[in-house]
N, C-alpha and C positions, 0 to 999 in steps of 0.2 A: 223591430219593436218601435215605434213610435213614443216618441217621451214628451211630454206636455206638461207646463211649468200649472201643479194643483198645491202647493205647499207655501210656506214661506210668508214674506213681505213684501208688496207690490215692487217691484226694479233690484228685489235680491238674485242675486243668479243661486243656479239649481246647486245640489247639495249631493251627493251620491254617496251613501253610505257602504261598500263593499264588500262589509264583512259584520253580520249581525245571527243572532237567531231565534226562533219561538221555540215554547215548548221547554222540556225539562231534557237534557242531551247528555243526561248522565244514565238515565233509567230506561227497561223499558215500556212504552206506554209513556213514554212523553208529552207526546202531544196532546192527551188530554187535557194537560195544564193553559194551553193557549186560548180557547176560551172564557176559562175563568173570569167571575168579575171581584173588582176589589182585592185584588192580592196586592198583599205590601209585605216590602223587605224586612225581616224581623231586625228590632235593633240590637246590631252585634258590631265590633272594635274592627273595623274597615280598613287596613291597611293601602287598599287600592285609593281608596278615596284621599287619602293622606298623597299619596303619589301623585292621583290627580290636580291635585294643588298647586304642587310643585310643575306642573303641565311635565311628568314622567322627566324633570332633572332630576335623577339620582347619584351624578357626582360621580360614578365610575361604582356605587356602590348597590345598586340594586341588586345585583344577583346576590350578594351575601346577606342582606338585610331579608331577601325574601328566602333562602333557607334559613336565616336565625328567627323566621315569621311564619315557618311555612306550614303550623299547623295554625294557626289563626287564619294564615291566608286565605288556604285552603277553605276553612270552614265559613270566613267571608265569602271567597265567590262563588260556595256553593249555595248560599243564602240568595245571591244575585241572582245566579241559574234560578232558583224557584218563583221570579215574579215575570219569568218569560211570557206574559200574558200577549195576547194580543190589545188589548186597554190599555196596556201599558207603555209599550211598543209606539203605540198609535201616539202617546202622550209623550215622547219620549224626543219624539222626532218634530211634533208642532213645539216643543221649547227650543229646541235646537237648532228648528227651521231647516231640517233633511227632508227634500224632496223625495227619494227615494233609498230602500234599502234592501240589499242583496241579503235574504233569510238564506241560512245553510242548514242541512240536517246532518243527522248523522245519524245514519242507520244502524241496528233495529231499533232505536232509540225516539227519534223525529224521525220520519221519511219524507221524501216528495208528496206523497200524498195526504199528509198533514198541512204542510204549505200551501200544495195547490189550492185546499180546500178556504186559507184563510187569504189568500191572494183573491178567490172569484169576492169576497167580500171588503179587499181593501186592495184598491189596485197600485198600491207604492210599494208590495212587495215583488220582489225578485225574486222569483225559488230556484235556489238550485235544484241539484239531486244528490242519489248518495247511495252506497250501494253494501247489501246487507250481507255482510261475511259470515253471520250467525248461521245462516242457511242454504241450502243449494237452492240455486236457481237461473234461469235462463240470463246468465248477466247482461246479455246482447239485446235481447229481447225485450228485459222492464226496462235497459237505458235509451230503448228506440222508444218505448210506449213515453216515459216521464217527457222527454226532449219534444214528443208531439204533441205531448200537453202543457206545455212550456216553459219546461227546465231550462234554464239558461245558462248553467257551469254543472261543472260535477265538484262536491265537497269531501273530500279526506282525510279523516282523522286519525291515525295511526297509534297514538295513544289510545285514546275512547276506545276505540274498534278492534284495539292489540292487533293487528294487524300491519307489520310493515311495511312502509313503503318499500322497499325493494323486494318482498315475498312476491312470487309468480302467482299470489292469485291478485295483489294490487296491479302488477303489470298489465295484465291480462284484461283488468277490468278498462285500463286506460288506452290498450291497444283497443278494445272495442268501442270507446269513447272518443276516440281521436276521429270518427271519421265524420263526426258532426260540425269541429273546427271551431267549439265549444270552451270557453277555457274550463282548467283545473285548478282549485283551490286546495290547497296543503297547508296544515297544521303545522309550522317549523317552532322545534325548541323545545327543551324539555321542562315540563310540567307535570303538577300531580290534580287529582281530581277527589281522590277516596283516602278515609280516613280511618283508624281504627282496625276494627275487627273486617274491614273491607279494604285495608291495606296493601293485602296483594293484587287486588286488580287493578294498581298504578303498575303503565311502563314507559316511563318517564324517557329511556333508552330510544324505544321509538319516535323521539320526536330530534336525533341525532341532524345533525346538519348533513353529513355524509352521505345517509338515506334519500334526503329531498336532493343532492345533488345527482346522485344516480339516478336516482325518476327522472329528473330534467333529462338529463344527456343520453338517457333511455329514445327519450320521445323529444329529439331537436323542433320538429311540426307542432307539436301542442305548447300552446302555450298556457304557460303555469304564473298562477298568483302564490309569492309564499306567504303566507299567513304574518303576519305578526311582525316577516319582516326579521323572523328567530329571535323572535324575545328578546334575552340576555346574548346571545349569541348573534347577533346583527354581524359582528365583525367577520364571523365564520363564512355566513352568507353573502356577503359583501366579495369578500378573498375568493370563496368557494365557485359563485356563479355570477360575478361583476361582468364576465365574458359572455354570457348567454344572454342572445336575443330575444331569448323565447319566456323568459325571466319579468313579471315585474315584482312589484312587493307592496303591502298594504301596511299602513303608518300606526296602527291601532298599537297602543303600549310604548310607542317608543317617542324619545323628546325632540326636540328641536334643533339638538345638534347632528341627532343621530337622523333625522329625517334630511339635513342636507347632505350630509356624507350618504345617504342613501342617493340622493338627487344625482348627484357628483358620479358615484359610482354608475348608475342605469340608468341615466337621463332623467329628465324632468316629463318626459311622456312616458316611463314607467315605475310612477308612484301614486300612489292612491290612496285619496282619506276611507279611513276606518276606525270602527270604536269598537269592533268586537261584543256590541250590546247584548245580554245586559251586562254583560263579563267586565266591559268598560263603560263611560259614562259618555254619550256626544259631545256635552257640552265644552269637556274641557279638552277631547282631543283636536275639536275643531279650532280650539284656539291654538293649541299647539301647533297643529300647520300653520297656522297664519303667523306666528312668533317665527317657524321656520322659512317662511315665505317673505320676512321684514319687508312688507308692504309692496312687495312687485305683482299686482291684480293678476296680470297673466298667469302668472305660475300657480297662482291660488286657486285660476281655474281648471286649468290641467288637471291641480292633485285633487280638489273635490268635485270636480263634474266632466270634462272633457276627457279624459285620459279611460275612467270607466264606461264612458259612455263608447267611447271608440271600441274600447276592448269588445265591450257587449253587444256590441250590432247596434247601439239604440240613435236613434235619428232626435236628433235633439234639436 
């Protein structure tokens, strides 16, 4: 893939955002949402955005603050999910000045061919793909067709999807994905999604560190992006898979201390900016790297553009 500097400020370097998404990826018939014009976030008591502030220092207290918050949280970023527009997305990225951004689905929810279709219109996204547990089907086969039309990772969500990563049909889908040489994107850490009388379709369980480390050491060849980085749970992931080459990790949610103890642990060629949009905000994660980078240019470009681009095949 060819990658050509269309974004920005004339002599800014490019921006690679690696973890973002359209669409609504909680429902399904999501993607209808990406089109839409004029959607704005309803005003609702933003716990993330408080976090943002702080560029994700939380003092060693984030994970208690976000279960003694966790239905307001919840019910913020599910507010967030709903301005997944592509208008917004687009506006999202020229304040932030992100070149590009890796869109993920999550099937039957978003698919690839949601993405594909807003990608022939806006060529700074990256779709992955993703693969629909809801229903039988040729897994080999849709993940040859998405990858011809130009998927460029696989996304898996194990909460959303209730589907574990270590279940024989996640495996399965990755031993048939590995032989494009593709990376894999995974959802680490436990989080909730659903509220209410829709309470049990949280499984929170699923997003276990343990899990993603058996995928990993499943498939030593494929190499794996963990999401997030494990959330609250970075140390886990840190301890769990600091040894695995095949291992990077995306900065989206976590701060500046915890991005250089990332560094530290995987090298500085496998870490990569992320906001998680709309779920996080660019603006202040990319400060966050740069707070984590105290002003050494090299490494700033590693974690926002060289490092993904390498990953991705993309000729920069």
């Amino acid at each position: 893939m060819n990658l050509q500097r269309n974004s920005g400020k004339k002599g800014e370097a490019l921006i690679i955002d690696v973890h973002s998404h359209l669409g609504d990826i909680l429902y399904p018939g999501g993607g209808n949402l990406i089109d839409q014009k004029g959607v704005r976030m309803e005003k609702i008591r933003d716990p993330q955005q408080d976090n943002e502030k702080l560029l994700m220092r939380n003092f060693g207290l984030g994970k208690i603050f976000y279960y003694i918050l966790l239905k307001q949280a919840t019910r913020a970023q599910r507010a967030r999910n709903r301005i997944a527009t592509l208008e917004n997305m687009r506006s999202s990225m020229e304040e932030a000045g992100v070149s590009y951004t890796v869109c993920l689905p999550i099937a039957p929810n978003v698919t690839f061919d949601d993405l594909a279709q807003a990608a022939k219109v806006e060529n700074r996204i990256i779709p992955f793909t993703s693969v629909d547990f809801s229903r039988e089907l040729d897994v080999g086969r849709k993940l040859a067709q998405d990858v011809s039309q130009g998927a460029e990772g696989l996304k898996l969500h194990a909460i959303i999807q209730r589907v574990p990563l270590h279940d024989r049909r996640t495996m399965d889908a990755v031993q048939v994905f590995s032989q494009f040489q593709k990376p894999v994107l995974v959802h680490a850490g436990k989080s909730h999604y659903y509220l209410d009388d829709e309470s049990e379709r949280n499984a929170p369980e699923n997003g276990n560190i343990s899990h993603v480390e058996e995928l990993v050491r499943s498939f030593p060849n494929v190499r794996f992006i963990v999401g997030h980085a494990g959330l609250f749970w970075q140390d886990q992931v840190r301890k769990k898979l600091g040894d695995c080459k095949n291992v990077w990790v995306d900065t989206s949610f976590q701060s500046p201390g915890v991005i250089r103890k990332l560094i530290k642990t995987f090298g500085a060629d496998h870490v990569m900016y992320a906001s998680d949009w709309p779920w996080g905000s660019r603006l202040p994660h990319i400060k966050t790297v740069r707070a984590a980078c105290r002003g050494d240019r090299e490494l700033e470009k590693r974690i926002f553009c060289q490092n993904a681009a390498r990953l991705l095949g993309m000729d920069v």
